[in-house]
N, C-alpha and C positions, 0 to 999 in steps of 0.2 A: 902174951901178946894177943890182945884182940883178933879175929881171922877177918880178913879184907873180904867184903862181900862185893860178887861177881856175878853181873845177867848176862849168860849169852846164848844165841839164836840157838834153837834147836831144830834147825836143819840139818841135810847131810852138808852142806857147804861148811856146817863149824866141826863135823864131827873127828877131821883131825888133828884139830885144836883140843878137844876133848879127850880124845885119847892119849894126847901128849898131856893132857894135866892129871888124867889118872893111873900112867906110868912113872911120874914124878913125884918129890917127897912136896912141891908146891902145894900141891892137893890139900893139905895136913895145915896151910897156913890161910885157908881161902873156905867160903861157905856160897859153892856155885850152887843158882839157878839156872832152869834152860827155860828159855820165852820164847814167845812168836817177836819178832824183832821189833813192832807199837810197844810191845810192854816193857821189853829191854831199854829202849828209850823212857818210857815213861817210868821205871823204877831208877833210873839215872837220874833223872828232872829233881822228880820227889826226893833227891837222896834216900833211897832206899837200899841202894849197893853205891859200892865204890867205886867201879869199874864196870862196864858195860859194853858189849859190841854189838855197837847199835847204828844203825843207820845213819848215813852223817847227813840227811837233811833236818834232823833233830839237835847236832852241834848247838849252833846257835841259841835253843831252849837249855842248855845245859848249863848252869852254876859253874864259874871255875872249871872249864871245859879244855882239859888239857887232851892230846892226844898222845901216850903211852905205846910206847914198845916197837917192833922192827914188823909187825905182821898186819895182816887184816885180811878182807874178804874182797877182792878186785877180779878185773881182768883186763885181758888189751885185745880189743874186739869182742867176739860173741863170747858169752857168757851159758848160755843153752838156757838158764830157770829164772829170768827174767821176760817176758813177753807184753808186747801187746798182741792180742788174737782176736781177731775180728773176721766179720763174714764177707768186707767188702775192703778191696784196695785203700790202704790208710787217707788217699786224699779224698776218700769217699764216704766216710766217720764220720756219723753228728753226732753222735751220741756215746761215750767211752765210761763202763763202771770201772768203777777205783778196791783195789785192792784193799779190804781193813787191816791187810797184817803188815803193808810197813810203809810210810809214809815217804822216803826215799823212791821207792820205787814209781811210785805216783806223780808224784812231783819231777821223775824224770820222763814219763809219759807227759805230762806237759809240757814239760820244754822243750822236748823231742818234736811235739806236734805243733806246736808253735814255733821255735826257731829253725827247725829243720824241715820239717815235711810243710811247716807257715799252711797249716786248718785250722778252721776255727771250731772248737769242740764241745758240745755240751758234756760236762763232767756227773757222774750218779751214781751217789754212795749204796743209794738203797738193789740189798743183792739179788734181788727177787725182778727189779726191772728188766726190760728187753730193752738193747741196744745193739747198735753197730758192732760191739766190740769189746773187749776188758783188758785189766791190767791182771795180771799173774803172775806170783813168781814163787820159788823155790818148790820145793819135792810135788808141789800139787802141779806143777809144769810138765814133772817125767814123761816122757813118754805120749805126750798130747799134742804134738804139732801136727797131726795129719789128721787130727779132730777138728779141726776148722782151717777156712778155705785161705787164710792170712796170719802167717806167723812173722812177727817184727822181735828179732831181739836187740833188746834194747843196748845191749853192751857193743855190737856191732853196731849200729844203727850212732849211737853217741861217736864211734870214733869213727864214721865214715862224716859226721858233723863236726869234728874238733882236731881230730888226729892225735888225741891220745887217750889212754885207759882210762877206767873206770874206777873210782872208788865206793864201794857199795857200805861198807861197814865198816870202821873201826875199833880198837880200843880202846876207849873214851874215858879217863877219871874225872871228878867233878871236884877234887880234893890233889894235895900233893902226895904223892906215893912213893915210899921211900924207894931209891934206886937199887939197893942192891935186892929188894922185892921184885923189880923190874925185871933184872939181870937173869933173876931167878925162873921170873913169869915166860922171858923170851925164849930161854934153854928151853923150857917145857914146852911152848910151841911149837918150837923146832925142831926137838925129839917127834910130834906127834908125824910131824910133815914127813920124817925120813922114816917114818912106818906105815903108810900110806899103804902098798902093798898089800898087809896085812889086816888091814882094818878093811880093803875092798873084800879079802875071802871071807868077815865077819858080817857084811851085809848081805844082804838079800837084792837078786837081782832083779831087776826092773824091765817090764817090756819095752822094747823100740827106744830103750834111752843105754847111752853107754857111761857106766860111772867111771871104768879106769878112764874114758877120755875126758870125763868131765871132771874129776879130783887133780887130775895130772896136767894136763891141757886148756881146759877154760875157765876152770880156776884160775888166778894168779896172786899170790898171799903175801908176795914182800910188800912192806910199806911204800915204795918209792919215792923218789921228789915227783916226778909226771903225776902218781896219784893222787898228790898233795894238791897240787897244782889242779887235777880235773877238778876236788872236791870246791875250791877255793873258785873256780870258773864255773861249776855249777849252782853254788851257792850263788851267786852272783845271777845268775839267770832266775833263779827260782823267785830272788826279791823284785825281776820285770815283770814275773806274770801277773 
């Protein structure tokens, strides 16, 4: 049998999804990639892999864009590696650069700032600019909120605007995937999640940032219907801007 090729984030937020697939015999059926999560999306797009967790403001670009399996990368409220940081009160922002590593996160800084906080924002890719402010998220987040004088997280920030979770990332196939592939892919996430514990004494500890409460606590990894539902009410906003 052919092996199902798989892009996923290589942050700490997938890494016990990772560990659950290389305590499993799935491993052996699968030819994983780790990406910054633009790329994850963009070797989904290309069909380059089968399966991808990839940011769902990139759904939409996806061929045959099915969404797979009981897990993903969410939360209900603050999330901690998601931010907008800026040097002045968010209604005070003209100017906000945009993260190149994932295009979800961006795009929920805009609709953040526009339906919720309602500023109107000059947006700037180029990383070298001086502005008000920027989008950041995952491990380059750790530990950086009291580096500048405005930390907005945005998983909080969306459900004090919506009143419900977040869905940051999912499983995405662009093809059908056989189910009992599925069945197999979900065990192995699931095994990684219930060793959590132990994958936190394999990393490396981080200043001013807590990872058991952020793997256990602001993490939140079941698929839901509510996270279905943000993804499907954010998309939706993302097509006003």
């Amino acid at each position: 049998m052919n092996k199902i090729k798989i892009s996923a984030v290589s942050y700490t937020n997938t890494k016990p999804f990772i560990d659950g697939i290389e305590r499993s015999e799935v491993k052996n059926q699968i030819d994983l990639s780790l990406d910054i999560p633009s790329d994850c999306a963009q070797k989904l797009i290309s069909n380059q892999v089968d399966i991808g967790l990839i940011p769902v403001a990139a759904f939409p670009q996806v061929p045959n864009a099915n969404i797979i399996g009981s897990y993903c990368i969410g939360s209900v409220g603050a999330v901690n590696s998601v931010f907008i940081f800026s040097d002045v009160p968010v209604q005070e922002i003209k100017t906000l650069k945009l993260d190149p590593q994932s295009r979800t996160s961006n795009n929920l800084a805009k609709v953040l700032l526009k339906f919720h906080f309602k500023v109107e924002v000059e947006f700037v890719s180029d990383q070298d600019a001086k502005t008000d402010g920027m989008v950041l998220i995952g491990d380059r987040t750790f530990g950086r909120k009291d580096d500048f004088a405005y930390a907005y997280d945005m998983g909080e920030e969306w459900m004090k605007f919506t009143g419900l979770p977040f869905l940051y990332a999912a499983w995405i196939a662009n093809k059908t995937i056989p189910q009992e592939f599925i069945a197999e892919f979900d065990e192995a996430l699931k095994l990684g999640l219930a060793h959590r514990k132990e994958l936190l004494q394999q990393l490396p500890s981080v200043p001013n940032f807590d990872l058991d409460d952020y793997l256990f606590h602001k993490l939140d990894f079941e698929l839901t219907l509510e996270k279905r539902q943000a993804m499907e009410l954010f998309l939706g906003y993302i097509q006003q801007l």
